[in-house]
GUKE-142689 format. One record per residue (C-alpha): residue number from 1; x, y, z; residue in three letters. Coordinates in nm, 3 decimals, decimal comma. Each point is the difference from the previous one (the first is absolute). Example, Ala and Ser with C-alpha at 12.3 -4.5 7.8 and 13.67 -1.06 7.14 Angstrom:
<num=1 x=1,230 y=-0,450 z=0,780 residuo=ALA>
<num=2 x=0,137 y=0,344 z=-0,066 residuo=SER>
***
This chain:
<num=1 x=8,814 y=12,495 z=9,600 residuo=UNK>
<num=2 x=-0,342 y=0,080 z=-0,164 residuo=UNK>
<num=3 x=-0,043 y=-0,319 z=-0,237 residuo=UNK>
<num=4 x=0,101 y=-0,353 z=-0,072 residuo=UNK>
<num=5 x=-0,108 y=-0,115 z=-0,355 residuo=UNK>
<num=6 x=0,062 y=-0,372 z=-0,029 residuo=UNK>
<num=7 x=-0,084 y=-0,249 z=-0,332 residuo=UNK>
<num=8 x=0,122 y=-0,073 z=-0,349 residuo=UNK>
<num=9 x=-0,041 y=0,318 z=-0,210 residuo=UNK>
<num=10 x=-0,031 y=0,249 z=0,280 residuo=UNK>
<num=11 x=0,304 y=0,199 z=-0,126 residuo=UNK>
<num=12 x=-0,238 y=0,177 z=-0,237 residuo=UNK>
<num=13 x=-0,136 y=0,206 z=0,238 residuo=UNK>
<num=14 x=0,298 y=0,218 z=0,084 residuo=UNK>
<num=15 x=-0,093 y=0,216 z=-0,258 residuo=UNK>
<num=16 x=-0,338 y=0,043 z=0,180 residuo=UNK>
<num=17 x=0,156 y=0,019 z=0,375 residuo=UNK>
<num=18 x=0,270 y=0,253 z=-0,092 residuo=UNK>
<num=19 x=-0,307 y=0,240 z=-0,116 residuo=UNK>
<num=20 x=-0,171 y=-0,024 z=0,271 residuo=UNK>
<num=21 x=0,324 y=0,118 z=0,177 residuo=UNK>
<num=22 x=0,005 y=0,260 z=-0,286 residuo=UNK>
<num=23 x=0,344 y=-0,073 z=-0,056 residuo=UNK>
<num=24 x=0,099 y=0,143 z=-0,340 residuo=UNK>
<num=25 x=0,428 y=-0,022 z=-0,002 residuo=UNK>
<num=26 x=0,104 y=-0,404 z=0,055 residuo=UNK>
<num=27 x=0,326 y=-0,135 z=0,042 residuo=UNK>
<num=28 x=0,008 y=-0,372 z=-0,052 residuo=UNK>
<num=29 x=0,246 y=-0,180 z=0,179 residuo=UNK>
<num=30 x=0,109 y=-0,373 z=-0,036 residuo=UNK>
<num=31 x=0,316 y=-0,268 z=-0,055 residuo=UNK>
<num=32 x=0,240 y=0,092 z=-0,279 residuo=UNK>
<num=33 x=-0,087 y=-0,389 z=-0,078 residuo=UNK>
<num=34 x=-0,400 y=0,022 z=0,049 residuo=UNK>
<num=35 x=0,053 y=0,304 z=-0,269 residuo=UNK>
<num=36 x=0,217 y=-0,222 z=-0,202 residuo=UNK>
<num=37 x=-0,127 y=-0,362 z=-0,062 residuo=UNK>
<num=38 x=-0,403 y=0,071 z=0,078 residuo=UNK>
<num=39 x=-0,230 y=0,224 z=-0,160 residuo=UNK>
<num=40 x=-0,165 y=0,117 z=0,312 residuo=UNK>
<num=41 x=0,172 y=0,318 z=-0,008 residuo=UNK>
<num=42 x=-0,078 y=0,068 z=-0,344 residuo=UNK>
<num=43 x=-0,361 y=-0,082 z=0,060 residuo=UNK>
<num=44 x=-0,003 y=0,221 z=0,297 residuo=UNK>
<num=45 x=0,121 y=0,301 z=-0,140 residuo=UNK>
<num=46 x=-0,258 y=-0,004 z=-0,316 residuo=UNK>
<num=47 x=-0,246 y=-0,043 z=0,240 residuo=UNK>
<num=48 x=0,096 y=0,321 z=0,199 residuo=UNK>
<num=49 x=0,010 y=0,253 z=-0,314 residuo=UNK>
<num=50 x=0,026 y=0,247 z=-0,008 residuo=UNK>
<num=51 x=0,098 y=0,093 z=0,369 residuo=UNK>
<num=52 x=0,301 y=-0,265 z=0,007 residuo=UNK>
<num=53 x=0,339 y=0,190 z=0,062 residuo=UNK>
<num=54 x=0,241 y=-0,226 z=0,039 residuo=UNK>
<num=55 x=0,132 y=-0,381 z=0,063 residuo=UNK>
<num=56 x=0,277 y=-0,079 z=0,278 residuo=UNK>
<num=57 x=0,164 y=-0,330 z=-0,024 residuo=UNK>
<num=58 x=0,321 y=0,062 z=0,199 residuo=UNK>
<num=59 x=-0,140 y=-0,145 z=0,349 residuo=UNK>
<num=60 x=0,142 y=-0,321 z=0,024 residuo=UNK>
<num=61 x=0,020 y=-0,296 z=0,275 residuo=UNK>
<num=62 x=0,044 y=0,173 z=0,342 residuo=UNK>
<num=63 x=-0,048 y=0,285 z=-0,098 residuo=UNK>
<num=64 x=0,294 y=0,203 z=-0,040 residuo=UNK>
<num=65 x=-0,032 y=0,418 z=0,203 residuo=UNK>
<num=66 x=0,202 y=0,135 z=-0,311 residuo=UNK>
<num=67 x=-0,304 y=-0,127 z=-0,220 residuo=UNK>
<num=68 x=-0,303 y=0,115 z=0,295 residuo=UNK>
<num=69 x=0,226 y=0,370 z=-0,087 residuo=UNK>
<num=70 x=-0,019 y=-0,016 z=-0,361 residuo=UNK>
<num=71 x=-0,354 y=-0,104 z=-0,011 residuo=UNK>
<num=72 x=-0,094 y=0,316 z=0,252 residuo=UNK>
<num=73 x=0,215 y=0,202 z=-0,217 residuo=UNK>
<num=74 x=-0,275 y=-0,111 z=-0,327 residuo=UNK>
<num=75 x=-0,273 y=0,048 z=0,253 residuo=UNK>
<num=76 x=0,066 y=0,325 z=0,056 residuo=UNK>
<num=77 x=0,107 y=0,110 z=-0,332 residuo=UNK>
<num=78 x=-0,282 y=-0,147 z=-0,186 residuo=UNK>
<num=79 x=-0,241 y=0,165 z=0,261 residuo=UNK>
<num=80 x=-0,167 y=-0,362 z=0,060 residuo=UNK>
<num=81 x=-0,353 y=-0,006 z=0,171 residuo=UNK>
<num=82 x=0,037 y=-0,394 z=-0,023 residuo=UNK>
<num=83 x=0,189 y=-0,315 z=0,016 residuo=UNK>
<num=84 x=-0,074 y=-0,317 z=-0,117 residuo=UNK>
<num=85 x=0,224 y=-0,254 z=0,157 residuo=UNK>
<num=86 x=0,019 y=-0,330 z=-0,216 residuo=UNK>
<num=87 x=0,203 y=-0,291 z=0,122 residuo=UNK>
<num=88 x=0,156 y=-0,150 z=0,323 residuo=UNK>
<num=89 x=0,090 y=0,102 z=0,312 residuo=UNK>
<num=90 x=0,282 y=0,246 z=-0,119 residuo=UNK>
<num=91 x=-0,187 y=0,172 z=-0,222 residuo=UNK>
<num=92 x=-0,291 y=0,050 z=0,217 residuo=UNK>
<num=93 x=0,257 y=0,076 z=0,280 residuo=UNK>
<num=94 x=0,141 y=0,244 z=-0,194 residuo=UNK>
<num=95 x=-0,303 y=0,217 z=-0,127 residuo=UNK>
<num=96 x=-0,037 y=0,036 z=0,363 residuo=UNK>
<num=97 x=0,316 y=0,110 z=0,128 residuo=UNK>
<num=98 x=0,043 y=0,220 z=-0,308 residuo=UNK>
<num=99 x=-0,298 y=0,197 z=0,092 residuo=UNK>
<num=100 x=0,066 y=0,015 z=0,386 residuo=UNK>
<num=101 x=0,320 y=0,186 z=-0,137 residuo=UNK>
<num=102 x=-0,213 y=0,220 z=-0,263 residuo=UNK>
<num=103 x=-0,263 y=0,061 z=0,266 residuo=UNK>
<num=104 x=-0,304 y=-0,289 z=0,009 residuo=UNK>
<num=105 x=-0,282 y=0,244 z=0,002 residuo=UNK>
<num=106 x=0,138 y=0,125 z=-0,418 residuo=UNK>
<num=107 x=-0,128 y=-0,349 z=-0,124 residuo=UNK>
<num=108 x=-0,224 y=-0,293 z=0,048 residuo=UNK>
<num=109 x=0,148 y=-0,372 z=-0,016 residuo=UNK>
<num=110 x=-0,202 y=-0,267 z=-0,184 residuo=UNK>
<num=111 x=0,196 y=-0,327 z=0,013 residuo=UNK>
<num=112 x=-0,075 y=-0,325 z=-0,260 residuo=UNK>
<num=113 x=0,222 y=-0,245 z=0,155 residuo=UNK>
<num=114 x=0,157 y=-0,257 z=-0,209 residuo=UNK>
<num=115 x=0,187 y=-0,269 z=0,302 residuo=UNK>
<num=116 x=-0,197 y=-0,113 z=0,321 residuo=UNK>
<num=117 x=0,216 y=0,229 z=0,246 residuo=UNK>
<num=118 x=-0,262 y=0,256 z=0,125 residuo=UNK>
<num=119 x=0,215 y=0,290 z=-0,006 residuo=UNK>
<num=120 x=-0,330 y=0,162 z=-0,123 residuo=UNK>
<num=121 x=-0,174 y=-0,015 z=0,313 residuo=UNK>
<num=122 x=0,272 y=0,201 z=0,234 residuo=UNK>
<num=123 x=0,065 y=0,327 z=0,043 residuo=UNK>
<num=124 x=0,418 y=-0,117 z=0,022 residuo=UNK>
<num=125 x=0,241 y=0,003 z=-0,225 residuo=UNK>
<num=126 x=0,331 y=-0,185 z=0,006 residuo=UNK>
<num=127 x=0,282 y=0,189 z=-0,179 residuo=UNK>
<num=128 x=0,346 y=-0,105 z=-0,019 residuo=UNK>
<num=129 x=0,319 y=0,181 z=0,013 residuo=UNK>
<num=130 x=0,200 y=0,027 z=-0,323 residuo=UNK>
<num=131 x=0,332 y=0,017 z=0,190 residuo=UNK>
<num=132 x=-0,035 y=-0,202 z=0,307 residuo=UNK>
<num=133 x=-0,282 y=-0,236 z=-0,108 residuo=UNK>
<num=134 x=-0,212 y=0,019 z=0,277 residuo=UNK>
<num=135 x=-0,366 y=0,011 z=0,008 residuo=UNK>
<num=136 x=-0,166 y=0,376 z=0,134 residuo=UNK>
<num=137 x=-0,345 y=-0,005 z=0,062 residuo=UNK>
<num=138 x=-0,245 y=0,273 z=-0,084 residuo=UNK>
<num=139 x=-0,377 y=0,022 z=0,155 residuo=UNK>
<num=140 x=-0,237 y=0,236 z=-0,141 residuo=UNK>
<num=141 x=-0,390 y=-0,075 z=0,003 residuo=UNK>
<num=142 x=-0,050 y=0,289 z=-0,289 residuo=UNK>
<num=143 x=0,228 y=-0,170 z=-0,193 residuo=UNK>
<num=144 x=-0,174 y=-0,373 z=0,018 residuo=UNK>
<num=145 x=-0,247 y=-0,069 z=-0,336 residuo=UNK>
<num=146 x=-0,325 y=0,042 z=0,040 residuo=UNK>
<num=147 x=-0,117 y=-0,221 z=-0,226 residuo=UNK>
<num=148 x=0,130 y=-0,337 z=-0,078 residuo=UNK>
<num=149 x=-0,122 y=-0,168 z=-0,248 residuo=UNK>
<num=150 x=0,108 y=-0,415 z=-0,040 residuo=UNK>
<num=151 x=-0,060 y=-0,098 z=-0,344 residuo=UNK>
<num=152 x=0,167 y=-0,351 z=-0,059 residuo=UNK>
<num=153 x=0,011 y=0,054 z=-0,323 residuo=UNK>
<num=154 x=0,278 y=0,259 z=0,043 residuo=UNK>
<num=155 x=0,185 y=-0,267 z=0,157 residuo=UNK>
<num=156 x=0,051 y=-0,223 z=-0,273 residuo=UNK>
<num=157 x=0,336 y=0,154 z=-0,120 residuo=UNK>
<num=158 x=0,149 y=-0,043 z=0,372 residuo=UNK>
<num=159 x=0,261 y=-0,225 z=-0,043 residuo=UNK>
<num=160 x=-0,128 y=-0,375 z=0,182 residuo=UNK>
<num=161 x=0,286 y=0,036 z=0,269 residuo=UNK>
<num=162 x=-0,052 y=0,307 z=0,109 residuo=UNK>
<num=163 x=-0,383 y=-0,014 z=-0,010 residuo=UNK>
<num=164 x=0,038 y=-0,319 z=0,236 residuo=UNK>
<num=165 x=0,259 y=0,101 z=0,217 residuo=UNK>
<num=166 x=-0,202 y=0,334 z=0,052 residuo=UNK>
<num=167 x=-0,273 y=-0,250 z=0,108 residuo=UNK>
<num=168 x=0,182 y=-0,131 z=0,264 residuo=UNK>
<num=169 x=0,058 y=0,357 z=0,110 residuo=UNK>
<num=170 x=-0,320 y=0,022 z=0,075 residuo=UNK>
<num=171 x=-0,010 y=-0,348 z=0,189 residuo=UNK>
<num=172 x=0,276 y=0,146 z=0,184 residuo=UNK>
<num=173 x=-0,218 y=0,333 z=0,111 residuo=UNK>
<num=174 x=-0,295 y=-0,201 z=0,079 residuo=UNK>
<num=175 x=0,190 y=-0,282 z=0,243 residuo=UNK>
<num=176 x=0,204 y=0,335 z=0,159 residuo=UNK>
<num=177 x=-0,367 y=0,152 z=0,054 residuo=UNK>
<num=178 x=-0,114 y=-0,285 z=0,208 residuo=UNK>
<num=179 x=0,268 y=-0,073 z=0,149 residuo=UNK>
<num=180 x=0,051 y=0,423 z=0,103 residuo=UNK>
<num=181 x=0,039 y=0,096 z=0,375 residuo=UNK>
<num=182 x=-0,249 y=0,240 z=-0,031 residuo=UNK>
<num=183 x=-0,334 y=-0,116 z=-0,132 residuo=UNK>
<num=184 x=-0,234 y=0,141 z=-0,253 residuo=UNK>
<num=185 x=-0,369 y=-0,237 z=-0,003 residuo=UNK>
<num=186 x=-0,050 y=0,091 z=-0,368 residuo=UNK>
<num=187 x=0,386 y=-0,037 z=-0,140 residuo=UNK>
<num=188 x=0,000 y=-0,316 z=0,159 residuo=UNK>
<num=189 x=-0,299 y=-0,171 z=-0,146 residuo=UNK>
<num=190 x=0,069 y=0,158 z=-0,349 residuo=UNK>
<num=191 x=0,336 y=-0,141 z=0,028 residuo=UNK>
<num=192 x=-0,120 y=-0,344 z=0,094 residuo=UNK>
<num=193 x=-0,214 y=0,021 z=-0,295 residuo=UNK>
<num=194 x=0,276 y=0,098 z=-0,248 residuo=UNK>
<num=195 x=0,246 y=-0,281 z=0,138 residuo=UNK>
<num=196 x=-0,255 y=-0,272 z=-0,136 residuo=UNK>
<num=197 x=-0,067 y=0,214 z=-0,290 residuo=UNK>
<num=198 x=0,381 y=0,033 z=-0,082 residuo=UNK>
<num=199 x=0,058 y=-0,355 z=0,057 residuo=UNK>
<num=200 x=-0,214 y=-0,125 z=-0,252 residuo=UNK>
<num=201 x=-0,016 y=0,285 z=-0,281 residuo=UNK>
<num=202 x=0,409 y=0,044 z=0,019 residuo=UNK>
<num=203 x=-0,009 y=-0,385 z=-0,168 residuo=UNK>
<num=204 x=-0,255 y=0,054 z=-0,261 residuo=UNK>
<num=205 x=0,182 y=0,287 z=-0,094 residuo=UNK>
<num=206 x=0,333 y=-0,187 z=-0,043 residuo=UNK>
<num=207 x=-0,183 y=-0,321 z=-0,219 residuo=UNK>
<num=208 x=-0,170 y=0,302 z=-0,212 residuo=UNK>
<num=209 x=0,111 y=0,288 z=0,024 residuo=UNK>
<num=210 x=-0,265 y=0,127 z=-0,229 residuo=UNK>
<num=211 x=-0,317 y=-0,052 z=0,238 residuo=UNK>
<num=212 x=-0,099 y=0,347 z=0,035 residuo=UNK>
<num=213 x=-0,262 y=-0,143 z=0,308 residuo=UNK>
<num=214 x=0,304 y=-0,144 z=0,202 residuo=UNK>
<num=215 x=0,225 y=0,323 z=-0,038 residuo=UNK>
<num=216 x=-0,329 y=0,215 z=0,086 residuo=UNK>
<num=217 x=-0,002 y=-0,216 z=0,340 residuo=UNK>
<num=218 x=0,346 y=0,058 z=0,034 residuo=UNK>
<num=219 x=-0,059 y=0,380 z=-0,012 residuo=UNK>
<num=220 x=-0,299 y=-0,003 z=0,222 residuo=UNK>
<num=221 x=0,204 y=-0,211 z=0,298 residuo=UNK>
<num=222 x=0,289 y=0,254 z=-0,058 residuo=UNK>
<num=223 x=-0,209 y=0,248 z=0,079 residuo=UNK>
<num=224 x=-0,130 y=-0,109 z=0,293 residuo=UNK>
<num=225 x=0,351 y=-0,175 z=0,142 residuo=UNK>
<num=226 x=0,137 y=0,365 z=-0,042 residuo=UNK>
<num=227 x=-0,276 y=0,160 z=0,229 residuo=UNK>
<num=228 x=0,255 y=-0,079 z=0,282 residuo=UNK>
<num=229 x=0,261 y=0,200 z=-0,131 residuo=UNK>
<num=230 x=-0,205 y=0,348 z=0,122 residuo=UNK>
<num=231 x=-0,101 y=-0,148 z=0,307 residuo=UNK>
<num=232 x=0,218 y=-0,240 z=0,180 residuo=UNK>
<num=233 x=0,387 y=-0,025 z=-0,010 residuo=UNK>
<num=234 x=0,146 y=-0,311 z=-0,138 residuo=UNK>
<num=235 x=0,242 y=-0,217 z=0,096 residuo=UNK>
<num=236 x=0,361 y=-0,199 z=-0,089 residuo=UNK>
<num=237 x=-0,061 y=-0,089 z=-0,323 residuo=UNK>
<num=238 x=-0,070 y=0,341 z=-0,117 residuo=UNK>
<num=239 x=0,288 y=0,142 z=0,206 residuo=UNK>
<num=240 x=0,270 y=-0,252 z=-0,095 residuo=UNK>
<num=241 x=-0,163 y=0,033 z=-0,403 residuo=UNK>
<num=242 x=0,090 y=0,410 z=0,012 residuo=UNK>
<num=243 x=0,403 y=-0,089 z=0,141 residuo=UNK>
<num=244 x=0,030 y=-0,250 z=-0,263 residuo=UNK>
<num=245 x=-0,231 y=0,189 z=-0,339 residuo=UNK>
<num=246 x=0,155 y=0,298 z=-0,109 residuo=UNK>
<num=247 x=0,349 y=0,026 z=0,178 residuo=UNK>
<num=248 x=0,029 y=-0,358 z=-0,206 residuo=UNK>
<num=249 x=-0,193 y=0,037 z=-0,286 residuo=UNK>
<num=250 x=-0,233 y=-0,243 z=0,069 residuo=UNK>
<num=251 x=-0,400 y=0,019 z=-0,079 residuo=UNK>
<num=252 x=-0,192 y=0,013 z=0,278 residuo=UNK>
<num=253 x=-0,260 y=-0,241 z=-0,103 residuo=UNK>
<num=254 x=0,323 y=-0,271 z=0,016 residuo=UNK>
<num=255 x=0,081 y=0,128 z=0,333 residuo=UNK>
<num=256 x=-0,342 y=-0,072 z=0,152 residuo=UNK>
<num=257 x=0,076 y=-0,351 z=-0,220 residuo=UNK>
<num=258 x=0,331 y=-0,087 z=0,226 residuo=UNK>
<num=259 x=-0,101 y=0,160 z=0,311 residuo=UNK>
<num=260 x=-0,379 y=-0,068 z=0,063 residuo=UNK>
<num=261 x=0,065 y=-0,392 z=0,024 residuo=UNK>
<num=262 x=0,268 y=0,085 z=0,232 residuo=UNK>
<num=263 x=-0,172 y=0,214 z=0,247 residuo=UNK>
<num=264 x=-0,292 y=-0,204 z=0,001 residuo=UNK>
<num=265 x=0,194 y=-0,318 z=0,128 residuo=UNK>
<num=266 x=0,192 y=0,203 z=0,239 residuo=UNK>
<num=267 x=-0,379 y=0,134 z=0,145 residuo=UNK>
<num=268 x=-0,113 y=-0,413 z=-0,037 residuo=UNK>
<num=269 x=0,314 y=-0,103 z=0,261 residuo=UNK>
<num=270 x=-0,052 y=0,289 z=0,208 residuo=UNK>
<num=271 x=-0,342 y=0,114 z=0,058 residuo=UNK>
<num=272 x=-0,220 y=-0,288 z=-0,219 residuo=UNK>
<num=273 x=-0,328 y=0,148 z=0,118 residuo=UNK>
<num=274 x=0,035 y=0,385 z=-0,207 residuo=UNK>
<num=275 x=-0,009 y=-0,250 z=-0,297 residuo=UNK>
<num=276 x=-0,379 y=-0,186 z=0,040 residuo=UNK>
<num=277 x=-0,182 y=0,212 z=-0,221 residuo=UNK>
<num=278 x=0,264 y=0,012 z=-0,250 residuo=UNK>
<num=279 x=0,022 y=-0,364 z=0,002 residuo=UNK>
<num=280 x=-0,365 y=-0,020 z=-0,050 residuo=UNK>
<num=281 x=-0,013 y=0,263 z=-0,284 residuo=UNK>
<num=282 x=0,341 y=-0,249 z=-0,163 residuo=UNK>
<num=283 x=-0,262 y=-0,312 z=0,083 residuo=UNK>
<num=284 x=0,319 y=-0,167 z=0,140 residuo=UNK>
<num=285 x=-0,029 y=-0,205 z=0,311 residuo=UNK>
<num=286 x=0,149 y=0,207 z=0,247 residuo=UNK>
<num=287 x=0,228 y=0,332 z=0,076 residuo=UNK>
<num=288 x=0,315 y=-0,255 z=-0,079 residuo=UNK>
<num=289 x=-0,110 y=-0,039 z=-0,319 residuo=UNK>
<num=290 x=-0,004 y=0,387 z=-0,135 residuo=UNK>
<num=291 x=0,281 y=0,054 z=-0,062 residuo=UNK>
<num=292 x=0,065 y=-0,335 z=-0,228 residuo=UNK>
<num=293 x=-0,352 y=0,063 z=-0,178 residuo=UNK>
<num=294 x=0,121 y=0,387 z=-0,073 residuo=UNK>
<num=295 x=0,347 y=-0,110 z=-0,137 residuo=UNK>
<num=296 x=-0,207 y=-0,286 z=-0,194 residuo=UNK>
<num=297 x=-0,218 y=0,271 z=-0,165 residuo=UNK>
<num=298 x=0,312 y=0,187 z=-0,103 residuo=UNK>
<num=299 x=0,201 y=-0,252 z=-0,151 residuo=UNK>
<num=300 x=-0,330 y=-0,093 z=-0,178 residuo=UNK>
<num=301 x=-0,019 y=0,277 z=-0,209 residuo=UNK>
<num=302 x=0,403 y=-0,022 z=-0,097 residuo=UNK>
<num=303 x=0,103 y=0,266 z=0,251 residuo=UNK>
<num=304 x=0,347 y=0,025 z=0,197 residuo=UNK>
<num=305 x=-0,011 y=-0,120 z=0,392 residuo=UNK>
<num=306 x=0,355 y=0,039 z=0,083 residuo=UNK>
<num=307 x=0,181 y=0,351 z=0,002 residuo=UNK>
<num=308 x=0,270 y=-0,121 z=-0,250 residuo=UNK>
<num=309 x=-0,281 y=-0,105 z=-0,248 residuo=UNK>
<num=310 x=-0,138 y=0,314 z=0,095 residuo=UNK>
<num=311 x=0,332 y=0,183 z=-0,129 residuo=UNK>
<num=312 x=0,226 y=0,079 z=0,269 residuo=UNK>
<num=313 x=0,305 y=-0,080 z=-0,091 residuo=UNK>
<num=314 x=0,207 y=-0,216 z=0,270 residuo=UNK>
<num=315 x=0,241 y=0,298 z=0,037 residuo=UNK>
<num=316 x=-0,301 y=0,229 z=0,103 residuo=UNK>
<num=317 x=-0,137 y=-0,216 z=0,273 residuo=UNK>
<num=318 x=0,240 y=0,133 z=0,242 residuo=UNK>
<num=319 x=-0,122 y=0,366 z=-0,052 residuo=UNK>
<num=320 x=-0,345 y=-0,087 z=0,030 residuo=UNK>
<num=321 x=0,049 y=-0,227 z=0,321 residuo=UNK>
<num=322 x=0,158 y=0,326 z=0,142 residuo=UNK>
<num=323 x=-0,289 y=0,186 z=-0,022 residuo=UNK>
<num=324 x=-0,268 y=-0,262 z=0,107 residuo=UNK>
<num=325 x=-0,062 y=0,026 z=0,378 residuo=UNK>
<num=326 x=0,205 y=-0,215 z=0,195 residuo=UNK>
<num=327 x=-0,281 y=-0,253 z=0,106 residuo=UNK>
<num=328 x=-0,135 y=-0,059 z=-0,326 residuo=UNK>
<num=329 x=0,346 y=-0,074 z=-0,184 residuo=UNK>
<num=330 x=0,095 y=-0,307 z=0,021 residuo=UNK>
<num=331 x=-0,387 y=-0,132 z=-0,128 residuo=UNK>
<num=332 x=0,050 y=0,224 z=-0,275 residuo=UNK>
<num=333 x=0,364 y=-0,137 z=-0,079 residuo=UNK>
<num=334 x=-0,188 y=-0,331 z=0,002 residuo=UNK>
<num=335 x=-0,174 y=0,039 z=-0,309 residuo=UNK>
<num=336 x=0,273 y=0,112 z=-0,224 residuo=UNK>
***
């Protein structure tokens, strides 16, 4: 990554970035919905005349590989030198996959995220299987953007659920960075940062959903919370979130809703201690009380905490107990 660009109105300097990349052939890439119901795209695409190509809305939520193949197919054909990724963590996930199977080095990736769930700062993409369902995982550094730019403007159009619920996404990365086996100095004290951050712009969001300064702090404590991703591996939340997102169609913004609570009470009976600093950055009294303070902060802003709020159906549960390791199931059967 060469550049983060952060602040209201920022998006009007793509025009400026992508010539200084002298990138002349752009694809534009975004939600079929985003494309729909805001006029972001439209905006975007009269900005970049007369060297926009195309628009590709068909990446939607988990990012289907017969999509990543159709949108490597345009790629290819339209001869793209770049892409501009515009939405969530599909889309972004998909402009990256798609051009680890064109071949990274044919375009650069500038991402305007839209949701809080720092797909923009990896160089991994998840990708799921049309047939089966499961999630495959790409990693290409060429293919990662190398500019982001967080204008919270853009974000405006995100529907409130998915913006929040993204936000706790990024709650989850940060606690899972902290809490890693394998330390990183910086991730950790960014991630600190963005928990308090989170905590108190995620609620200012939800009362107004217009206050462009709350969703900017939102963006800027994503951004730091997904600094982890790259450096440190994360734990059961994120694990258990992948077997229960795309094989049942679950977001994985709810899954980190359900499952974070979960894992950090099981960490609270177990080993209290891993939990100070968190329970410092939640201002609760002590590692017991994580775990209630997260699931307070989730039900505050009118998201699910339970897996069958969350959308699994009862006659699912089964199949995704099956896959959940065996020590971890019957905590996870304990919030449906």
């Amino acid at each position: 990554m060469e550049r983060v660009l952060h602040g209201s109105g920022v998006a009007a300097s793509l025009p400026e970035e992508l010539h200084l990349r002298e990138a002349t052939r752009l694809v534009i890439v975004s939600s079929a919905t985003l494309y729909r119901e805001t006029p972001v795209i439209s905006d975007l695409e009269q900005a970049l005349q007369p060297h926009h190509l195309a628009t590709f809305t068909k990446l939607s939520q988990h990012t289907p590989e017969s999509a990543v193949q159709e949108l490597a197919t345009l790629l290819r054909e339209q001869r793209a030198d770049a892409v501009v990724s515009v939405g969530g963590g599909s889309v972004i996930d998909g402009c990256k996959a798609a051009l680890h199977a064109r071949g990274a080095e044919s375009a650069v990736h500038l991402a305007l995220p839209t949701t809080l769930s720092g797909a923009e700062f990896t160089a991994s993409a998840g990708v799921t299987d049309t047939a089966t369902r499961q999630k495959l995982s790409v990693f290409d550094r060429r293919a990662a953007p190398r500019v982001v730019i967080l204008d919270p403007q853009l974000t405006l159009g995100t529907p409130e659920r998915l913006w929040l619920a993204s936000g706790i996404r990024a709650l989850d990365h940060a606690v899972e960075t902290v809490l890693s086996p394998i330390q990183d100095e910086l991730c950790t004290y960014l991630s600190l940062e963005a928990l308090k951050r989170l905590r108190l712009a995620l609620p200012q969001c939800h009362r107004n959903p217009q206050d462009l300064s709350a969703r900017h702090r939102a963006q800027v404590a994503a951004w730091w919370a997904a600094l982890g991703l790259a450096s440190v591996p994360m734990g059961p939340s994120h694990s258990l979130g992948k077997l229960l997102g795309a094989p049942f169609g679950i977001p994985h913004g709810i899954t980190s809703c359900v499952l974070l609570p979960t894992v950090l009470a099981q960490i609270a009976s177990s080993e209290p201690a891993r939990l100070e600093p968190i329970a410092a950055a939640f201002e609760v009294a002590g590692p017991q009380e994580v775990a209630d303070g997260c699931r307070a902060l989730i039900k505050g802003l009118g998201l699910p905490a339970t897996l069958s709020a969350a959308g699994l159906a009862s006659a699912d549960l089964a199949a995704y107990l099956d896959t959940v390791p065996e020590s971890w199931r019957e905590v996870v059967r304990s919030v449906y």
